[in-house]
C-alpha positions as CSV (number, residue, x, y, z in Angstrom):
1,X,133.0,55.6,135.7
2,X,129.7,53.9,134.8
3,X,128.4,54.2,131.1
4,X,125.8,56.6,131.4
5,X,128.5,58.8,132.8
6,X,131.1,58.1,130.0
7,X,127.9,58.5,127.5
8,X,127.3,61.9,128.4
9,X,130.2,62.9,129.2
10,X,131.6,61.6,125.4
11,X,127.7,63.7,123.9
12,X,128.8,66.8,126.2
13,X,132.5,67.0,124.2
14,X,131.6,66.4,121.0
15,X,128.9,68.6,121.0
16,X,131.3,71.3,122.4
17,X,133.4,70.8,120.1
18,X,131.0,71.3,117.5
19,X,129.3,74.4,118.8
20,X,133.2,76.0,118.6
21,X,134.2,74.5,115.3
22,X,130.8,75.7,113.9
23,X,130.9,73.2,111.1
24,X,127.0,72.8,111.8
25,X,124.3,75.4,112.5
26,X,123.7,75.3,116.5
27,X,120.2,74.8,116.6
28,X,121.1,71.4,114.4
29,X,123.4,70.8,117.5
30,X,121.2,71.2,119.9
31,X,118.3,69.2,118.4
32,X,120.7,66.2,117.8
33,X,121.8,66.1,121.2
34,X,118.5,65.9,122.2
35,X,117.6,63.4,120.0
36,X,120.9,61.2,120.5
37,X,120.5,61.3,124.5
38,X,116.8,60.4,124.0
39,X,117.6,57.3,122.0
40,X,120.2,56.4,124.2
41,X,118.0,56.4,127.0
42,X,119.7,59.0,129.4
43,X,116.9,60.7,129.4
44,X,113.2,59.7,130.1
45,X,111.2,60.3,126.8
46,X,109.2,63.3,128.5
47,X,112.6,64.6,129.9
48,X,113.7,64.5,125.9
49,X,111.3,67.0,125.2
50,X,111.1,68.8,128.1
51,X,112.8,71.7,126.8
52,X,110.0,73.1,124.8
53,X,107.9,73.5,127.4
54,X,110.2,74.7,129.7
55,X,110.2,77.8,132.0
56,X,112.9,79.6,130.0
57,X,111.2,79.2,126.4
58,X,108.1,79.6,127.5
59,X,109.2,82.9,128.8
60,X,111.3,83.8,125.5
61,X,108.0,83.0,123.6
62,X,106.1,85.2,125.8
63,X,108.6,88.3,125.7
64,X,109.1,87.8,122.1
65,X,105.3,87.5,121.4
66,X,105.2,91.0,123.5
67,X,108.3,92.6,121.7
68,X,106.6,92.2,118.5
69,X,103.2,93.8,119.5
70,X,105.9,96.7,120.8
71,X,107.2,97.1,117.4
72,X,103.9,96.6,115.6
73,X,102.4,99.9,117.7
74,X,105.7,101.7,117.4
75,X,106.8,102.1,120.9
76,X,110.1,100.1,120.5
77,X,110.5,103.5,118.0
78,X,109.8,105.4,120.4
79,X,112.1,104.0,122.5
80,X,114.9,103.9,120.0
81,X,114.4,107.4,119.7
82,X,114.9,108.3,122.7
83,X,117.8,106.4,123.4
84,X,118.9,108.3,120.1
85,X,118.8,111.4,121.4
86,X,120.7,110.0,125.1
87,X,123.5,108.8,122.7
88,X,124.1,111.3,120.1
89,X,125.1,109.2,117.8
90,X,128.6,108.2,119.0
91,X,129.2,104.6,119.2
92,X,131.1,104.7,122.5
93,X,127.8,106.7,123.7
94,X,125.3,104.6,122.4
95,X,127.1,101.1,124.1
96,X,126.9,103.2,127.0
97,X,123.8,104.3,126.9
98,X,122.4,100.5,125.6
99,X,124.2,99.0,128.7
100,X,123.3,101.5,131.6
101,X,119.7,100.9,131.0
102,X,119.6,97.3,130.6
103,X,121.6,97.0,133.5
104,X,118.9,99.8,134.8
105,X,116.1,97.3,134.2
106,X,117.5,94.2,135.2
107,X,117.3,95.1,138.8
108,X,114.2,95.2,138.8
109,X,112.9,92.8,136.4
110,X,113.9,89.1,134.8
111,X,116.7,89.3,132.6
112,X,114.8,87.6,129.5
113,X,112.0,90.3,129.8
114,X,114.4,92.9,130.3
115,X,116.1,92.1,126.8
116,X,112.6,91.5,125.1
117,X,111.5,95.0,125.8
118,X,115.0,96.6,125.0
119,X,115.9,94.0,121.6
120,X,113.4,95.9,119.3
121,X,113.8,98.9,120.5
122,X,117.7,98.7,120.4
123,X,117.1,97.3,116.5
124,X,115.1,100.4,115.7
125,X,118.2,103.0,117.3
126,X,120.8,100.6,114.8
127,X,118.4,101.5,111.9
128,X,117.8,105.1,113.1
129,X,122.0,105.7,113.5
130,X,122.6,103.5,110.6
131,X,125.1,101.5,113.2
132,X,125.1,97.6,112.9
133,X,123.3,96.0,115.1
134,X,126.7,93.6,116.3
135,X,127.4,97.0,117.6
136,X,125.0,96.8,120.2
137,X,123.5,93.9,120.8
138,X,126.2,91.9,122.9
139,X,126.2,95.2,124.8
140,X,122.4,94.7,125.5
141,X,122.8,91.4,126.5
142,X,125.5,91.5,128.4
143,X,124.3,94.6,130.3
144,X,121.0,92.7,131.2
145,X,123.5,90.1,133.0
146,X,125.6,92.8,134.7
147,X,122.4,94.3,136.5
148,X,121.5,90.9,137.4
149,X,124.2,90.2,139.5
150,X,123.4,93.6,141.6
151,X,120.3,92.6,142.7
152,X,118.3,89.3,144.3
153,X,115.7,89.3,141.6
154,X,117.6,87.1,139.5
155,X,117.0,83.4,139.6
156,X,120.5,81.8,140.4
157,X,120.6,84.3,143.4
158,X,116.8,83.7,144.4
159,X,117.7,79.6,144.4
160,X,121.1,79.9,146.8
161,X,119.3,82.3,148.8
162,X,116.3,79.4,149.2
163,X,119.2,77.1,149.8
164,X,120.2,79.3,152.9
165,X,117.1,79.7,154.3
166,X,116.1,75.7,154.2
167,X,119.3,75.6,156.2
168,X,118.3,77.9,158.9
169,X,120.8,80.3,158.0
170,X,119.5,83.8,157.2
171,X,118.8,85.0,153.6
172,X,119.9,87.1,151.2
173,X,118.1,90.4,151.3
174,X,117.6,92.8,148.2
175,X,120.2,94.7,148.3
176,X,122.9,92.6,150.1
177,X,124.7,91.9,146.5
178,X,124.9,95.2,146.1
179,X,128.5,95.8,147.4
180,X,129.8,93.3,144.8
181,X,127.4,93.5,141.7
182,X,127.6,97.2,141.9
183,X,131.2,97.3,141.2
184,X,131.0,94.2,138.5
185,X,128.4,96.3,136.6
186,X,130.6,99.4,136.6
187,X,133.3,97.4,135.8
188,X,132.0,95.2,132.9
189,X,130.5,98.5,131.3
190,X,133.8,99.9,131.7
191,X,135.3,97.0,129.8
192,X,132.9,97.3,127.0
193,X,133.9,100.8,126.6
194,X,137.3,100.7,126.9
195,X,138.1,97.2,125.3
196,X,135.0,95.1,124.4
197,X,133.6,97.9,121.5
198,X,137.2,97.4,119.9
199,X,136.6,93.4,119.5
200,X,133.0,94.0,118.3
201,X,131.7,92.4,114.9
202,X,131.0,95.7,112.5
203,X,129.6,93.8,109.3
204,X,125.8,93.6,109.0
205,X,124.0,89.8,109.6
206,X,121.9,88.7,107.2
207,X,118.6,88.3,107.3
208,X,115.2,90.4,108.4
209,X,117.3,92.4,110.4
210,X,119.8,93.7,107.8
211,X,117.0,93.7,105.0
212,X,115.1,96.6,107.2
213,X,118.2,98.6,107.7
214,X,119.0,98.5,103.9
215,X,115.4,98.4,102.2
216,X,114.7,102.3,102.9
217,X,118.4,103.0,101.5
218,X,118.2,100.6,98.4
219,X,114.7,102.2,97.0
220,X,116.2,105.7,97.5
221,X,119.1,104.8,95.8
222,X,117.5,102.8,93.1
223,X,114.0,105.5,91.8
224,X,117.2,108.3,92.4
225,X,114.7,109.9,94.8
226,X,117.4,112.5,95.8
227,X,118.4,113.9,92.2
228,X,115.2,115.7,91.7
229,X,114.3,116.5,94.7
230,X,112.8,120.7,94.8
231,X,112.3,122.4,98.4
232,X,109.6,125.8,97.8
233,X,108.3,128.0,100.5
234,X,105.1,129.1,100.5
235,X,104.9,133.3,100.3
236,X,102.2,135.7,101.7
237,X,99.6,136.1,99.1
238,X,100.2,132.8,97.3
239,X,97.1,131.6,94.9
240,X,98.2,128.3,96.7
241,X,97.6,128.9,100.1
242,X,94.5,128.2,102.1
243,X,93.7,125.8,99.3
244,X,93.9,122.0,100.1
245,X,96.4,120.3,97.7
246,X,93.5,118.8,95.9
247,X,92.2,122.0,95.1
248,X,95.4,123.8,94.6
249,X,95.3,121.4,91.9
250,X,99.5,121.4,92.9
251,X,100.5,118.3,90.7
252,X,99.0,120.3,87.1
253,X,100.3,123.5,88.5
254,X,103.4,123.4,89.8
255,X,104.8,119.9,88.4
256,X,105.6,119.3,91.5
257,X,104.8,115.5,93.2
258,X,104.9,116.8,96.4
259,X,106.2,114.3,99.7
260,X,106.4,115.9,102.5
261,X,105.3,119.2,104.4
262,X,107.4,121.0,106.9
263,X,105.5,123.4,108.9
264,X,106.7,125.3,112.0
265,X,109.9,122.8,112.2
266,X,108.0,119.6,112.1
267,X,107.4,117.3,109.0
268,X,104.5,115.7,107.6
269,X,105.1,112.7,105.1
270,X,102.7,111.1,103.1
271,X,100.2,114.0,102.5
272,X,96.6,113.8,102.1
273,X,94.9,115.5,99.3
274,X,92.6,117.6,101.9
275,X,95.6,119.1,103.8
276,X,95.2,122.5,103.8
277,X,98.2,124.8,102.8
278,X,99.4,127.5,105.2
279,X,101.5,130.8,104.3
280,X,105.2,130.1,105.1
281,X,104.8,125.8,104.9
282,X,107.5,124.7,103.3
283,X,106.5,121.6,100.5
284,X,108.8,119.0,99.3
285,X,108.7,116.9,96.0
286,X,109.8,115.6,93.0
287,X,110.2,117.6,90.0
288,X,111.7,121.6,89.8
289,X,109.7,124.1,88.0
290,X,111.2,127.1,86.9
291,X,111.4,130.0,89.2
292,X,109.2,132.1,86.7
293,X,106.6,129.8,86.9
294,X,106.5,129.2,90.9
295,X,106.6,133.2,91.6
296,X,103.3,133.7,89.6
297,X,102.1,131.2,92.1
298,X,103.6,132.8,94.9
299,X,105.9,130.1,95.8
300,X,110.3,131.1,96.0
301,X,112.1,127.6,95.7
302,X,114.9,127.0,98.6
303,X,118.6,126.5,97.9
304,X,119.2,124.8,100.9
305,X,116.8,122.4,103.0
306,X,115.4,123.7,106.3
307,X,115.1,119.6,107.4
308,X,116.9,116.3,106.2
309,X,115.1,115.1,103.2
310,X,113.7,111.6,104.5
311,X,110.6,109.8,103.1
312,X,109.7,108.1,105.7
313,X,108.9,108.7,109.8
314,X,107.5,106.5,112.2
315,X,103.6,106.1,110.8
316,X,105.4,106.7,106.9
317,X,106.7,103.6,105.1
318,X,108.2,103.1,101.8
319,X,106.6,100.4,99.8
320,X,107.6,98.8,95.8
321,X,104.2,98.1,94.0
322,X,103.8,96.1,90.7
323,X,101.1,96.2,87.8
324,X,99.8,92.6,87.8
325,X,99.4,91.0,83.8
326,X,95.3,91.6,84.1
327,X,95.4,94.9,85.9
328,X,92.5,97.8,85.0
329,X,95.3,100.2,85.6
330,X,97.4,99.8,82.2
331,X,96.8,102.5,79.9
332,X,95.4,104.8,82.2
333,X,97.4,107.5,84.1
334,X,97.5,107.9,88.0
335,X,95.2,111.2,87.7
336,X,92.5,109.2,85.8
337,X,92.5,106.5,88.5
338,X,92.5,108.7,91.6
339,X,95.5,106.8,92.4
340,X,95.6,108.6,95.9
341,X,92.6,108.9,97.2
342,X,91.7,105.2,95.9
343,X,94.8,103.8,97.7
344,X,95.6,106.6,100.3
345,X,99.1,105.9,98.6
346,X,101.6,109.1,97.1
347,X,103.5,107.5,94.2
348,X,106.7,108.9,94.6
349,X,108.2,107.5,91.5
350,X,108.2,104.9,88.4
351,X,110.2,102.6,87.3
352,X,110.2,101.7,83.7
353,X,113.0,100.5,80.9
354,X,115.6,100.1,83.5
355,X,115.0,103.9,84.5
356,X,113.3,105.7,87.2
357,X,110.8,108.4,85.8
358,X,109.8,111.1,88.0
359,X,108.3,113.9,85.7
360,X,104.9,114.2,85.2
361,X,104.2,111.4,87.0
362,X,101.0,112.0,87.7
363,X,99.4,112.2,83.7
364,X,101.7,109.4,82.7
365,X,100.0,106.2,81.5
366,X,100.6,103.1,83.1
367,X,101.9,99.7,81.2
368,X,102.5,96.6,82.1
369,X,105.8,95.9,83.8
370,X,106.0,99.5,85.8
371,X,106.9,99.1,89.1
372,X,105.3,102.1,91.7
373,X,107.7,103.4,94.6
374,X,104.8,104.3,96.6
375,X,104.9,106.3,100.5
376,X,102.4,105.8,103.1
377,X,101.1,104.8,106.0
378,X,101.9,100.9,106.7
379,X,98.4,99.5,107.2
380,X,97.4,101.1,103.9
381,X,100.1,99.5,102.5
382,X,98.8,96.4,103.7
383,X,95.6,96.8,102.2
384,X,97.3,96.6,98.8
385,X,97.8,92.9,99.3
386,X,94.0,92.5,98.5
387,X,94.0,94.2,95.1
388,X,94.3,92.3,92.3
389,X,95.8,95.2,90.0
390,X,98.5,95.9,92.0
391,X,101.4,93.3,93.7
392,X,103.5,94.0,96.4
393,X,107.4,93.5,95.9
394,X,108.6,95.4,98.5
395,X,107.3,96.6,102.2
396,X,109.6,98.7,105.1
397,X,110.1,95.7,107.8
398,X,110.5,98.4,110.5
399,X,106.5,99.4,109.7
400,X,103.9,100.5,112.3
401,X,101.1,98.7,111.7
402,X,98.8,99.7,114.5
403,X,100.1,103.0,116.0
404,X,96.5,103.8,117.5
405,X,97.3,100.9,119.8
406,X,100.0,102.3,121.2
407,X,98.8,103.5,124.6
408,X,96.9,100.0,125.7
409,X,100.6,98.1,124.3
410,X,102.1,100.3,126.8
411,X,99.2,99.4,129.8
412,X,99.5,95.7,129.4
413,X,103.4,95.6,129.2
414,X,104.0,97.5,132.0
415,X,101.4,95.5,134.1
416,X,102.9,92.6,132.9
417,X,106.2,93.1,133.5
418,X,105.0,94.8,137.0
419,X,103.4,91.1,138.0
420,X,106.1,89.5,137.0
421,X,108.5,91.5,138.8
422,X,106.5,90.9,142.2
423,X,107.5,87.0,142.3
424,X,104.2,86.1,143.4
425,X,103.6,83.8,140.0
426,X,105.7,82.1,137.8
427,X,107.5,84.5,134.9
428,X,106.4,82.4,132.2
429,X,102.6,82.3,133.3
430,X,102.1,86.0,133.7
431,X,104.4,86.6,130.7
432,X,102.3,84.6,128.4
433,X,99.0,86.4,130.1
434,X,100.2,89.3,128.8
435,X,101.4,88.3,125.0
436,X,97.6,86.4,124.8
437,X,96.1,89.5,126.6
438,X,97.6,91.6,123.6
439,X,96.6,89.3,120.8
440,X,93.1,89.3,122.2
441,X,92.9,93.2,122.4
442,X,94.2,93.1,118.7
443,X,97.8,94.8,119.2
444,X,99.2,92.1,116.9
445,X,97.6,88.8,114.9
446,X,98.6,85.4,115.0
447,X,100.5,85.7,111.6
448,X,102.6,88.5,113.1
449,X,104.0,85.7,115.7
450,X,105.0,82.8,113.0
451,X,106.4,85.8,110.7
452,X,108.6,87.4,113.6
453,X,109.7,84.5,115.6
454,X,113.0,84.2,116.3
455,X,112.5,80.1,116.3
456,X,116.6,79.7,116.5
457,X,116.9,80.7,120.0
458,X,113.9,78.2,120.9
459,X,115.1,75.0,119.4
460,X,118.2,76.3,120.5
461,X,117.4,76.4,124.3
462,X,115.0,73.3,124.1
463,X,117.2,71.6,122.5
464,X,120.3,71.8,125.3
465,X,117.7,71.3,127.8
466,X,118.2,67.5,127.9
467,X,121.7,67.9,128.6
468,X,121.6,69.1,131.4
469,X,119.0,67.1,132.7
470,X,121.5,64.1,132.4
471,X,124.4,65.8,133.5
472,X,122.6,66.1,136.8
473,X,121.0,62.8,136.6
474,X,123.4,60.3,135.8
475,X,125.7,61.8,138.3
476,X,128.3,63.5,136.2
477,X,127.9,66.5,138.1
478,X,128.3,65.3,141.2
479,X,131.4,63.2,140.1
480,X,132.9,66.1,138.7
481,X,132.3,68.1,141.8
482,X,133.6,65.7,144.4
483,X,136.6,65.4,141.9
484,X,137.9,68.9,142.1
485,X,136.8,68.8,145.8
486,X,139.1,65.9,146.6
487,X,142.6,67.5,144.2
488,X,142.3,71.0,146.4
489,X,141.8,68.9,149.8
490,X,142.7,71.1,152.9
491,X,143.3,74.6,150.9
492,X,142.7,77.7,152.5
493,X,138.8,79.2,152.0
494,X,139.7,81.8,149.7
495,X,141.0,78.9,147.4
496,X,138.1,76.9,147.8
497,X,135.4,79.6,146.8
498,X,137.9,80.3,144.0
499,X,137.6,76.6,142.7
500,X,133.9,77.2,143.4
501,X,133.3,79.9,141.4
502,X,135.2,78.3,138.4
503,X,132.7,75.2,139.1
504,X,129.9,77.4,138.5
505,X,131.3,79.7,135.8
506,X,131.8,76.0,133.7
507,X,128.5,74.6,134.9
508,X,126.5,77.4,133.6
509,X,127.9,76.9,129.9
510,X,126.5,73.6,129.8
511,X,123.6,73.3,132.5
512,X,122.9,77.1,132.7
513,X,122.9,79.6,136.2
514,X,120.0,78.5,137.4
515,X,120.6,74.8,136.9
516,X,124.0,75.4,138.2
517,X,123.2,77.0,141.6
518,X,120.8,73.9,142.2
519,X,123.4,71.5,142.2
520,X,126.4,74.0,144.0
521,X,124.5,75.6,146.9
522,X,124.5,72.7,149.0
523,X,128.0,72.4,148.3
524,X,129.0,75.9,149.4
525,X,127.3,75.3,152.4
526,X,129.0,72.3,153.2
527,X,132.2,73.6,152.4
528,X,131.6,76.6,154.1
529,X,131.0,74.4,157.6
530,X,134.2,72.6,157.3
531,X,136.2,75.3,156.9
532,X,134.8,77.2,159.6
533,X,133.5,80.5,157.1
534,X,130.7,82.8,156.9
535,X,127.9,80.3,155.0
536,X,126.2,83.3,153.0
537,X,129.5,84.5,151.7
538,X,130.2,81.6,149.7
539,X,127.0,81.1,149.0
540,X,127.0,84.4,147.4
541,X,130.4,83.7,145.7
542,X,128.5,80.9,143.8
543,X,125.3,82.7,143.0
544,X,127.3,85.7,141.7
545,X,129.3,83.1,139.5
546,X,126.0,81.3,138.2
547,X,126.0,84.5,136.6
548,X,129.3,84.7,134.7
549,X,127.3,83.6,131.5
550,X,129.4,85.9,129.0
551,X,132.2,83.6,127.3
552,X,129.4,81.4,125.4
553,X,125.8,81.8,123.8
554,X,125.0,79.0,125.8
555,X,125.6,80.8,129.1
556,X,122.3,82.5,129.7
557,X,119.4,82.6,127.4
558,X,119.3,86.3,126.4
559,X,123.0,85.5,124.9
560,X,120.7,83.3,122.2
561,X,118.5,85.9,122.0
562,X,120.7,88.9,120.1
563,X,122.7,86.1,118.9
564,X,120.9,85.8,115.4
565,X,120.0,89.9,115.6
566,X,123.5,90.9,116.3
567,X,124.9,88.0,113.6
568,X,127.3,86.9,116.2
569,X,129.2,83.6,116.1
570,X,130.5,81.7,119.6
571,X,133.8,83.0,118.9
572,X,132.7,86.4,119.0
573,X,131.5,86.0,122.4
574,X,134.7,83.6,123.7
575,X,136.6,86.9,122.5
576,X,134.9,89.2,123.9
577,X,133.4,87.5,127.2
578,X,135.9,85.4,128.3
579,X,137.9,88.4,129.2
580,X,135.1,90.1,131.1
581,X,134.4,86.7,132.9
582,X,137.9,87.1,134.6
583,X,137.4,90.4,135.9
584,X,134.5,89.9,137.0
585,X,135.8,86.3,138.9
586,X,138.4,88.4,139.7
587,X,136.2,91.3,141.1
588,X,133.8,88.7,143.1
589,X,137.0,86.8,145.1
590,X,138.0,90.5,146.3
591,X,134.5,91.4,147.4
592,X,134.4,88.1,149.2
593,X,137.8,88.5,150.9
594,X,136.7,92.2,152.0
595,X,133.0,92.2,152.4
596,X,132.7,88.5,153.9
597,X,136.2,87.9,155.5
598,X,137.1,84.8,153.3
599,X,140.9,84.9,153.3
């Protein structure tokens, strides 16, 4: 064994065993073997780098770029709420649900896209159920992988399929890993269900992710929004009705602070002072007049609620305002400012002296030190940032920015993910179209991007990249390959694709599928000659193993990407996907034996 060999074979271990120890953050890992096997000269200096410009993160940084303008126009909401209603709920129904159409899309589309249009839209179902997102996000991902490996739109099974056809052998057509990838799919789903949910992380992860679940909860809990809370029905003949709330004059009449409307079964937050009041709306708010004093108004308080009390919806945020030392606003009340109609904000309550105050709000005059729970829409909220009376503390994370986007977010992405799908250019060149065709149509801004990035799963990615470029290069693969190949000598075929498929399945922890099918196919073909077998059948036994990426983050890219969303660690996925990787080994040797005649 020559020294590059032992070099990177000695980087390969150690930074194994560091990945599973976890004693240092893996994107550290990853940028110190980079570094290491760029000093050592295993690697060219542009092969050293490589990595951040290569295929897989630019197409992360495309998708990710596209799944935030999703988010910012509220269509990953939409999305989460639909998948909502498909779920019910349940936790066993909502892995199901999560997994069937990932595996749904990933026919039909590249894996990392696939995830990047389902990641935000899975977070905003996790915040909508109150589950934790380690409850789905593994799901996700490894659904995306399952599809995959039904279908010969994924890149490992593209690549052996090549291999075939520069061999004059006959390639693999769309559908032909159907009779094996179906059955993994249904069977890795049914292994979530059954066993994989059970071994799932339930705690929240830290970060953005868990601050947008809890920031909604934390302000309601905090201004006690729920204690005073009054619910009154608007009778026939009320003063009130046909007025606006403006010129109801609502606040100095009824003491109520009013937050929401429900009319005809549907709710409207964050009320404008011109909404006009109907007979039989139903008006929520803070505050609870006596009964004597709302039936002279024609108004008959409810005991019960006819909805779920919630301050927010998809265009409604929740928002913490402060009085800055200088601002124009102490000493003067909210009425005297036309707090509303200057700010298009509803204060929903104060907080002053350690205490919430939520009486009278409205003629109460403002000091220094009170802090403004405030409801609205998010790009109002935004505006606050330019006031100088007024700092923000606190803003909803899970905000829609620019809902009157939302149709032309929808054109591009679909186009995008359309052209992609077609094969005709490379993924990461039409996905990155499509994230700069959003920024210039002003779906999303620049600082969006740098805010929202997940920039772990990038340094992760480029940072392994190296690796496997000297694996490859300094001919430890190859070693290793002819190794195992000369230990199993004349074994039957069934054995041989067997010790192939491990090959791969180990290969694409460290080199990933796509890298891994590159340096295989040949050998399946080779092997397939000597032993006298079918040549696309073990070529399909590799391809299909490429894909057994789910005992590792490392495995496939989308892994990395719920990996920080989800809060998982690498033992969470060597629990729960090494045991799907052997039935699905297990499920791709029977399909080969019955499907191909390998025996």
């Amino acid at each position: 064994m020559d020294t590059p060999i032992l070099l990177t074979l000695i980087i390969t271990l150690v930074a194994a065993a560091l990945l599973i120890s976890e004693k240092l953050r893996p994107d550290l890992v990853a940028v110190a073997v980079m570094v290491t096997l760029g000093l050592l000269g295993l690697v060219t200096p542009s092969e050293t780098f490589a990595g951040f410009s290569g295929s897989a993160v630019m197409t992360i940084l495309g998708i990710s770029i596209i799944s935030v303008a999703l988010h910012q126009t509220g269509i990953t909401h939409l999305l989460g709420r639909v998948m909502s209603r498909l779920s019910g709920g349940s936790d066993l129904r909502q892995i199901l649900v999560t997994m069937l159409i990932a595996a749904a899309l990933s026919l039909f589309m590249n894996n990392i896209a696939a995830v990047g249009v389902l990641l935000p839209a899975v977070m905003s179902l996790t915040r909508q159920s109150q589950t934790s997102p380690s409850r789905l996000m593994m799901p996700l991902a490894y659904g995306t992988i399952l599809g995959g490996m039904a279908t010969l739109l994924t890149t490992s099974n593209i690549i052996v399929s090549g291999a075939l056809r520069d061999a004059g052998f006959q390639p693999f057509g769309l559908l032909d890993f159907m009779p094996i990838g179906g059955p993994i799919v249904i069977l890795g789903i049914a292994y979530m269900l059954i066993f994989g949910r059970r071994m799932l992380p339930t705690a929240l992860p830290d970060g953005a992710a868990s601050r947008a679940r809890q920031l909604r909860k934390e302000l309601g809990r905090l201004y006690e929004l729920d204690t005073n809370l009054c619910e009154v029905e608007v009778l026939p003949g009320s003063a009130l009705a046909g007025k606006t709330i403006s010129a109801g004059k609502w606040a100095a009449r009824t003491g109520l602070n009013l937050t929401a409307l429900v009319r005809q079964g549907q709710i409207i937050h964050s009320l404008h002072p011109g909404e006009i009041i109907r007979t039989g709306d139903h008006l929520i708010g803070n505050g609870c007049p006596p009964a004597e004093e709302l039936s002279t108004l024609g108004l008959r308080q409810l005991d019960r609620p006819t909805q779920e009390r919630a301050f927010t919806d998809q265009g409604t945020i929740l928002g913490e305002l402060v009085l800055s030392p200088h601002s124009n606003l102490i000493g003067r009340s909210l009425k005297e400012v036309s707090f509303r109609e200057k700010y298009n904000l509803n204060v929903l309550s104060v907080w002053r002296e350690s205490k919430p105050v939520q009486d009278k709000i409205s003629d109460l005059p403002l000091r220094f030190g009170d802090a403004l729970l405030v409801q609205g829409a998010a790009s109002d909220l935004q505006l606050v940032r330019k006031d100088t009376n007024l700092i923000l503390l606190e803003e909803d994370p899970d905000a829609v920015l620019k809902p009157g986007k939302q149709a032309l977010a929808a054109v591009i992405t679909l186009f995008t993910l359309g052209l992609a799908s077609l094969g005709s250019l490379p993924v990461a060149t039409v996905v990155m179209a499509g994230a700069v065709l959003l920024l210039l149509t002003g779906c999303l801004e620049m600082r969006d991007i740098y805010q929202s990035m997940e920039w772990k799963a990038i340094f992760l990615i480029a940072g392994m990249w190296p690796l496997s470029t000297a694996i490859r290069t300094t001919g430890l693969a190859d070693l290793t390959v002819q190794t195992i190949f000369s230990a199993v000598g004349q074994a039957s075929p069934l054995l041989v694709a067997a010790v192939m498929i491990f090959l791969a399945f180990i290969l694409t922890q460290v080199m990933s599928g796509q890298v891994a099918s590159l340096v295989l196919a040949p050998l399946a073909l080779a092997a397939a000659s000597q032993l006298n077998v079918d040549p696309r059948g073990m070529g399909m036994g590799v391809a299909l193993a490429c894909s057994l990426a789910f005992a590792t983050p490392f495995g496939h890219p989308v892994n990395i990407m719920v990996m920080n969303s989800g809060g998982y660690r690498i033992r969470d996925y060597l629990r729960i996907g090494f045991p799907l990787t052997v039935l699905a080994y297990a499920c791709i040797l029977l399909g080969l034996w019955y499907f191909w005649g390998i025996s």
